[in-house]
N, C-alpha and C positions, 0 to 999 in steps of 0.2 A: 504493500500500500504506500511505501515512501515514495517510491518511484511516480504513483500514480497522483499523489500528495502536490508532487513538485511540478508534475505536468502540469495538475488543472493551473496551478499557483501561475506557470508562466500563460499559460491561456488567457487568464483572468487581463493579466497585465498587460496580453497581445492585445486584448480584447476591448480597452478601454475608452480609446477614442471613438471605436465604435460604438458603444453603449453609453458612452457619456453623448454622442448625436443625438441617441434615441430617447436619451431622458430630454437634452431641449428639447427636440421636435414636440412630446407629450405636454410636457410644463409650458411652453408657450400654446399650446391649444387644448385646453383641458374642455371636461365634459362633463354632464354631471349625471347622475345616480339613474341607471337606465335608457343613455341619451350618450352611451360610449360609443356612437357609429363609426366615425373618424378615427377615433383608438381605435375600435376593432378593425376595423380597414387598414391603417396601421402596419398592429401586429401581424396582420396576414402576411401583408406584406413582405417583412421582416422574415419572417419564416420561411415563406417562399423561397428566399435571397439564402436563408440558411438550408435550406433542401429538407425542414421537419415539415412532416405531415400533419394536419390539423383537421379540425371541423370548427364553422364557426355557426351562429346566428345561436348559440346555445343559451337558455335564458336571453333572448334577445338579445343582446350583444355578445354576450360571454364565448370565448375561443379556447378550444380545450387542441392542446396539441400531443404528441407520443414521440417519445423516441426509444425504439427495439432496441437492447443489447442480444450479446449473444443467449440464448433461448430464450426470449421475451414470454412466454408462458411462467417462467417459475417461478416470477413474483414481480405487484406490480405496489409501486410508490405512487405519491402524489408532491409535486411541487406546491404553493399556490400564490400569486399574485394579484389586487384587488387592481381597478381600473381608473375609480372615475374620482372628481374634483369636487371641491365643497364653493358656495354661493359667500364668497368673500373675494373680495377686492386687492391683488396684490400690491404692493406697496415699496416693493424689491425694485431695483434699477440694472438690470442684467440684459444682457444679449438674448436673453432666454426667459423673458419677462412677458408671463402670461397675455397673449393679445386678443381675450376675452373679456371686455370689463364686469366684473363683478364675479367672475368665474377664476378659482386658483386649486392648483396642486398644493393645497395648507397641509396636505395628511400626507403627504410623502409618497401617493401613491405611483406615481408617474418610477419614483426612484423603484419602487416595486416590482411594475412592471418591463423596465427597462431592465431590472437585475434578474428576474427570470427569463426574460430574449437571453442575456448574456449566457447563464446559466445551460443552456439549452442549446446556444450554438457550442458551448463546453463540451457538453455532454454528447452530442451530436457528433461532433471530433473523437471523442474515447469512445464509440458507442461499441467497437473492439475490443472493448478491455473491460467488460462489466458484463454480469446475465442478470435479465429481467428485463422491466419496463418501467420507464418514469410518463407520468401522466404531468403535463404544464398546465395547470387549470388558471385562467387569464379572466379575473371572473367581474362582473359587472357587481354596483351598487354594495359596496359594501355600508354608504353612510348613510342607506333608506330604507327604512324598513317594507319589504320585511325583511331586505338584505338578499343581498344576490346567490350567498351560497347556500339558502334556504333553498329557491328557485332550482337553483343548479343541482340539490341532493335530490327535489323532486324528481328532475329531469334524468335521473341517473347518472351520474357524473363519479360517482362512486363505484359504480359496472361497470362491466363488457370493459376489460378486464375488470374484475373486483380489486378496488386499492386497499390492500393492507396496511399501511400509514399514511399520514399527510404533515407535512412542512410547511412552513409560513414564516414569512421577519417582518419587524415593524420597526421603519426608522426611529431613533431617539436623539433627542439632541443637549441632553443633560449627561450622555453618554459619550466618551470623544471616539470621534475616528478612527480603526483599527481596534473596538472592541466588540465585544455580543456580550449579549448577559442573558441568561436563562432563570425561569423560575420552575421549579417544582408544586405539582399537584395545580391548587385553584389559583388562575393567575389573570382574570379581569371579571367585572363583576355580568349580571344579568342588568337588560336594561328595559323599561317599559316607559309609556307615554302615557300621564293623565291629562286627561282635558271632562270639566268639569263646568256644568252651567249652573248658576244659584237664581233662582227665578222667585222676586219678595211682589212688591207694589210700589212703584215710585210715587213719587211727586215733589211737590217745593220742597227747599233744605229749609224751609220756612216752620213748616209744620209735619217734622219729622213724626210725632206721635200717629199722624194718619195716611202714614206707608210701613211696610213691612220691608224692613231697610236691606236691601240685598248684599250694601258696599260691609255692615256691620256684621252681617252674617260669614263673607266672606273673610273679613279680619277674626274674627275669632275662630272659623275653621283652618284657618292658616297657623295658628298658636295651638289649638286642638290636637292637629297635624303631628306635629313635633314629640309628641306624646307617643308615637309608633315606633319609632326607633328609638326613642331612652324609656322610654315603658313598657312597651307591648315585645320586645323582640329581645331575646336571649342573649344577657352580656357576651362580649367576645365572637357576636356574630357579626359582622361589618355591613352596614347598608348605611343605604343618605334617600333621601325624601328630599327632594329642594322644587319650587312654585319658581319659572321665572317669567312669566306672563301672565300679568293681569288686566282685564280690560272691565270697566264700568264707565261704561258712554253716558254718563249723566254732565254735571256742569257745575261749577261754585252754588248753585242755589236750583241744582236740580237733582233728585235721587234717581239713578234708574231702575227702570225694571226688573234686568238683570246683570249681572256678574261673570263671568267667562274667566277661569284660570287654568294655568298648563302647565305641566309639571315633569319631574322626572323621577322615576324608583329604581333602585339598586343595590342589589344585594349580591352577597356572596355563595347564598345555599339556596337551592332551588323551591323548599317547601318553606324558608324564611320568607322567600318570593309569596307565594301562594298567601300565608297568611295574612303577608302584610295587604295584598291585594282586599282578601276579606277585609279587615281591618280599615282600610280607606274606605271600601262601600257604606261600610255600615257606620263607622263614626261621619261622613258626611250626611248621611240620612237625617241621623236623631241631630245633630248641633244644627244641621238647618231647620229640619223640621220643629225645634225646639223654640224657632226663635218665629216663626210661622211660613217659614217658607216653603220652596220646593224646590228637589237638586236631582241632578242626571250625572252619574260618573260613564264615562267612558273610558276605560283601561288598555290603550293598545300594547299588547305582549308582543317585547319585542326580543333580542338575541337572547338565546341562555346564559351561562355559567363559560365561561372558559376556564375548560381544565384538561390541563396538560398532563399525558401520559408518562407517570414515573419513570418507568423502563427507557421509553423512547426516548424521553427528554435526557435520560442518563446516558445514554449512546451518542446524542447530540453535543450533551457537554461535553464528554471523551475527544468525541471526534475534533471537536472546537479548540481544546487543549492542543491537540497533535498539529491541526492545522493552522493556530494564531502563539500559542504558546501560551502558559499558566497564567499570565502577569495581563492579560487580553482577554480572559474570560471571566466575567461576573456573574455573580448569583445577587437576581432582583427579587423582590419582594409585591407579592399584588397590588394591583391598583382595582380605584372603582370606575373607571373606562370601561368600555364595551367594545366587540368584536364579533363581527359575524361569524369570524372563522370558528366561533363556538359552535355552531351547527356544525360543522367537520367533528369536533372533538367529541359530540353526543351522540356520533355514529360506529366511527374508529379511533385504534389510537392515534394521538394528534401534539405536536409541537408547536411551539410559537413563541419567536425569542426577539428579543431586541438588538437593532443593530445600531451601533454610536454612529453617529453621525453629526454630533458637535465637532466644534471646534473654537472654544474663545479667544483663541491669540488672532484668529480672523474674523473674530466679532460676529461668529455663527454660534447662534447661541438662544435664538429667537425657538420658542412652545411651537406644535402642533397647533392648527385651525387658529392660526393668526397669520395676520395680511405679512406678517416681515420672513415667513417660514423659510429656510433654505437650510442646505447641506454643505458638506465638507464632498465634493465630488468621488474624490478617493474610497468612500467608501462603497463605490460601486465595483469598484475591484475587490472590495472584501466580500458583499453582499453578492455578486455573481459566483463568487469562487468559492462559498460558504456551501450556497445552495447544490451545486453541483458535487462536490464533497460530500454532503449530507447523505444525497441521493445515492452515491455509488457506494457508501459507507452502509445504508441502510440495506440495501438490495443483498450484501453479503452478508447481512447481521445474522 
């Protein structure tokens, strides 16, 4: 495996001005959540130029590619890369500066997909030196529910070969360049969408005694709220409940009718999920109804749990070791973010690790889903060369 170690490692590095191409071409024309035509036209593209065979129009944009080694029956891996842009405004000054207003590569995806093209034309080169099959799943809408690799498990994406594991990275930029970090077992939380209507009686803020005040009903179910997670849910279980839209269309001296709030839930354990679900029904009921109102919960359930498979995640570290060196590999700790790629991990076992992609001496340094987001390029040479390794590491395991 040293031998095969040091190939990809020069590959990567032959490989880089071409895939740093394919990240501008993406990040100056980003796309957003089911609306990746252009990418998936793209990638074809790309593959074509590399001689992988593919299928596309999968979940409506999604492009799932293969590359055989030698007996491609004996077992088959999963790559995966997510596609599309978030509705944010870039604010970067680059040669490679989004020329969609209001549309940006904030989530790093573009780096994603550009690092599995790399990956693939890797692998596509050794495809002599490895048995089995890696599956490139190149997947639409990761940042819309109900997420594209929901769509894609339906679609079977997971068959015809059946994948025995699945691969995934996620830029980080608190991370620096030239690292990965991995977590063990549950590693981002579940995510779901409330939207909530409080329906009282308006009228003048004159004579609030004869309206059933919806704005008052709303402020106290929002403090109510807060009670689910440091009362109602089991110390040392992690979840957040947070409102960040609220709308009462009334006026300084007018009450409205109704109230409209949006929210977000997120938890760590999947039946913490559930109760808390109950738990917001029914404490919005009685605190509205209490006050004389009426209320409407809507709960859109959205990704599960990511959680990372022990075993595999431990074969991942190994391999990361051998291939960046001890001093290069971190061990992260959960966040409460969400991930589609959780639907991968609730079918098979599943990986998903962080790749650095800071850099503060060059003032790269800027969060995920903000307009300043950029990377340390270099690490496209880590992130293609990872992946490919992974892949051919996993296929002999």
């Amino acid at each position: 495996m040293a031998e095969l170690k040091e190939r990809i490692q020069q590959l990567a590095e032959s490989n880089f001005a071409e895939i740093q191409s394919c990240r501008h071409h993406l990040h100056r024309n980003p796309e957003l959540s089911f609306e990746e035509y252009q990418t998936a036209a793209f990638i074809q593209q790309k593959l074509t130029e590399y001689g992988i065979p593919f299928t596309a129009g999968v979940a409506g944009t999604g492009v799932i590619a293969w590359i055989e080694g030698k007996n491609p029956g004996k077992k088959t891996i999963a790559l995966r890369a997510d596609m599309d842009a978030l509705p944010i405004h870039e604010t970067n000054q680059t040669d490679y500066t989004s020329q969609k207003p209001g549309v940006m590569h904030a989530c790093g995806h573009d780096v994603h997909t550009s690092c599995l093209l790399g990956a693939g034309k890797i692998l596509f080169a050794l495809r002599d030196s490895f048995e089995g099959t890696v599956k490139l799943i190149f997947q639409p809408a990761e940042e819309k529910l109900p997420g594209g690799a929901h769509v894609l498990i339906k679609e079977g994406v997971l068959e015809n070969p059946k994948v025995e594991s699945i691969i995934g990275q996620h830029v980080f930029n608190p991370f620096k360049v030239g690292t990965v970090a991995f977590c063990f077992g549950t590693m981002m939380a579940s995510t779901d969408e409330i939207y909530i209507t409080i329906t009282g009686k308006g009228g003048h803020g004159a004579y609030p005694h004869e309206t059933k005040d919806p704005v008052l009903m709303a402020a106290h179910l929002l403090v109510a709220f807060q009670q689910i997670v440091s009362r109602s849910i089991t110390p040392f279980q992690p979840a957040v409940l947070s409102f960040g839209k609220i709308i009462a269309n009334g006026a300084t001296n007018v009450i409205p009718n109704e109230v409209k709030l949006e929210g977000t839930f997120r938890a760590m354990d999947e039946q913490v999920r559930e109760q808390a679900h109950r738990d917001i029904v029914h404490m919005a009921k009685h605190v509205v109804e209490g006050f004389g109102g009426t209320v409407d919960v809507r709960i859109e359930k959205g990704y599960p749990v990511l959680k990372n498979d022990d075993q595999l995640t431990q074969r991942c570290y190994d391999r990361a070791v051998a291939y960046l060196g001890q001093e290069n590999v971190l061990i992260t700790t959960p966040r409460m973010g969400a991930e589609d790629f959780a639907f991968y991990s609730q079918q098979i076992p599943a990986t998903f690790y962080r790749l650095g992609t800071g850099n503060p001496d060059k003032g790269i340094t800027a969060q995920i889903h903000t307009s300043g987001f950029d990377i340390d390029e270099r690490a496209l040479v880590i992130g293609m060369g990872m992946m490919a390794w992974h892949a051919v590491g996993e296929l002999s395991a």
